[in-house]
VOKOLLUM-677947 format. One record per residue (C-alpha): x, y, z. Coordinates in pm, 1 decimal, decimal comma, m for minus. Each point is the difference from the previous one (the first is absolute). Example, Ala and Ser with C-alpha at 12.3 -4.5 7.8 and 13.67 -1.06 7.14 Angstrom:
! residues 2
<pt><px>1230,0</px><py>m450,0</py><pz>780,0</pz></pt>
<pt><px>137,0</px><py>344,0</py><pz>m66,0</pz></pt>
***
This chain:
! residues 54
<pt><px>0,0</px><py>0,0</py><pz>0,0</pz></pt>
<pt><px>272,2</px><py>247,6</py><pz>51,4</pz></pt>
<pt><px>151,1</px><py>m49,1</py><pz>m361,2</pz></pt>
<pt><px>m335,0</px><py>33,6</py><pz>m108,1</pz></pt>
<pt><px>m30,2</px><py>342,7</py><pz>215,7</pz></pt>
<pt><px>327,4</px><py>70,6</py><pz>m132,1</pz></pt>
<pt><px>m9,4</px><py>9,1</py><pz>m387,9</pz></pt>
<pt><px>m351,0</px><py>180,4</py><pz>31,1</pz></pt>
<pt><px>171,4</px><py>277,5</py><pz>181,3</pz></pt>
<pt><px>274,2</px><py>m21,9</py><pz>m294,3</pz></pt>
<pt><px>m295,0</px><py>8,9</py><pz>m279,3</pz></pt>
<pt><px>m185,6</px><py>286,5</py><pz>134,7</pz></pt>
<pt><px>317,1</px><py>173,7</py><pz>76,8</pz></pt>
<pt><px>96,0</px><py>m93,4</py><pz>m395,4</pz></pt>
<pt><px>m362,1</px><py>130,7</py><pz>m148,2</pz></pt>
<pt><px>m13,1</px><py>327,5</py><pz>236,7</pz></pt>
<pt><px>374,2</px><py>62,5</py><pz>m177,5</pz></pt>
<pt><px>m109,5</px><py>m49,8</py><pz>m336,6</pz></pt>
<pt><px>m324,4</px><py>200,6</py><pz>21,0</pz></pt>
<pt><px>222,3</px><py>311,1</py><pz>234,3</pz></pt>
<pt><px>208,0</px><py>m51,7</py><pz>m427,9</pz></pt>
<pt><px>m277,0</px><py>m27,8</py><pz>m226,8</pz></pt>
<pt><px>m133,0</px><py>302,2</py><pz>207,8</pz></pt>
<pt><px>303,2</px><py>180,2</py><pz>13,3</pz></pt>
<pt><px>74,6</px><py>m27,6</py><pz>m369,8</pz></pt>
<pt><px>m361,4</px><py>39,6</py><pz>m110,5</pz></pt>
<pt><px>10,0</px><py>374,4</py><pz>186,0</pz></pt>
<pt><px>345,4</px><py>50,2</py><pz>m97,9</pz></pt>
<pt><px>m93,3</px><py>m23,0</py><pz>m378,5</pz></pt>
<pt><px>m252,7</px><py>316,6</py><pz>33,4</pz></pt>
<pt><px>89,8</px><py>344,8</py><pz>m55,7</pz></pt>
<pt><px>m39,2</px><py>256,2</py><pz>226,7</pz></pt>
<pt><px>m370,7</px><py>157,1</py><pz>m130,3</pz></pt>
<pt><px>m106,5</px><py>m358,8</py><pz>22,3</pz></pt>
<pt><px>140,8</px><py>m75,0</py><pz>310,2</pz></pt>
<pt><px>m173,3</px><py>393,9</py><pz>138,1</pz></pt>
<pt><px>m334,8</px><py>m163,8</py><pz>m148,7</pz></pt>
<pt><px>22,1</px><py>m277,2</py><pz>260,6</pz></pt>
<pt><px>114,6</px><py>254,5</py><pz>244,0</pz></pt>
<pt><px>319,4</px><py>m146,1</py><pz>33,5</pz></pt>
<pt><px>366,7</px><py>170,2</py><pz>32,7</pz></pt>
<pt><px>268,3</px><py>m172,2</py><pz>m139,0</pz></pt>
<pt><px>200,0</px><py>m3,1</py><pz>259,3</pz></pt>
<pt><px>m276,8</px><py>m204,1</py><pz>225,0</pz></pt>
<pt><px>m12,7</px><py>m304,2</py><pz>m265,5</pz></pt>
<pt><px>209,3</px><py>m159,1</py><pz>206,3</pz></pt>
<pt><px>m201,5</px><py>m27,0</py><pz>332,6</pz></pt>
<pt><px>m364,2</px><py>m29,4</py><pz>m197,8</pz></pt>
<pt><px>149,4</px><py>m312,9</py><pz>m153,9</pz></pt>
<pt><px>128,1</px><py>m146,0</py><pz>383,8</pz></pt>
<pt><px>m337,0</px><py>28,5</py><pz>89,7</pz></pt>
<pt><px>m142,9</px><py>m161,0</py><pz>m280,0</pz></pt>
<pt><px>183,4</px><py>m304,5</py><pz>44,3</pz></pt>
<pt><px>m117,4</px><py>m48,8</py><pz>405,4</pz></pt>
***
């Protein structure tokens, strides 16, 4: 049970890192009016995609 326990942890830690990319690169690939249309700053793309992986 605790390998089991184990590579869940490692799985969800693995899909919360690949959505925090797919996130990060998704935002990253707008320009700035686009980005202002969300009402996003550029420099914040960073943290909004942290909390999109959680």
């Amino acid at each position: 049970m605790v390998l089991f326990g184990f590579v869940s942890s490692i799985a969800s830690r693995f899909s919360a890192y690949r959505n925090y990319r797919r996130t990060l690169q998704a935002l990253s690939a707008l320009d700035d009016r686009e980005l202002a249309d969300l009402g996003i700053f550029r420099g914040r793309i960073e943290e909004i995609a942290r909390g999109a992986a959680r």
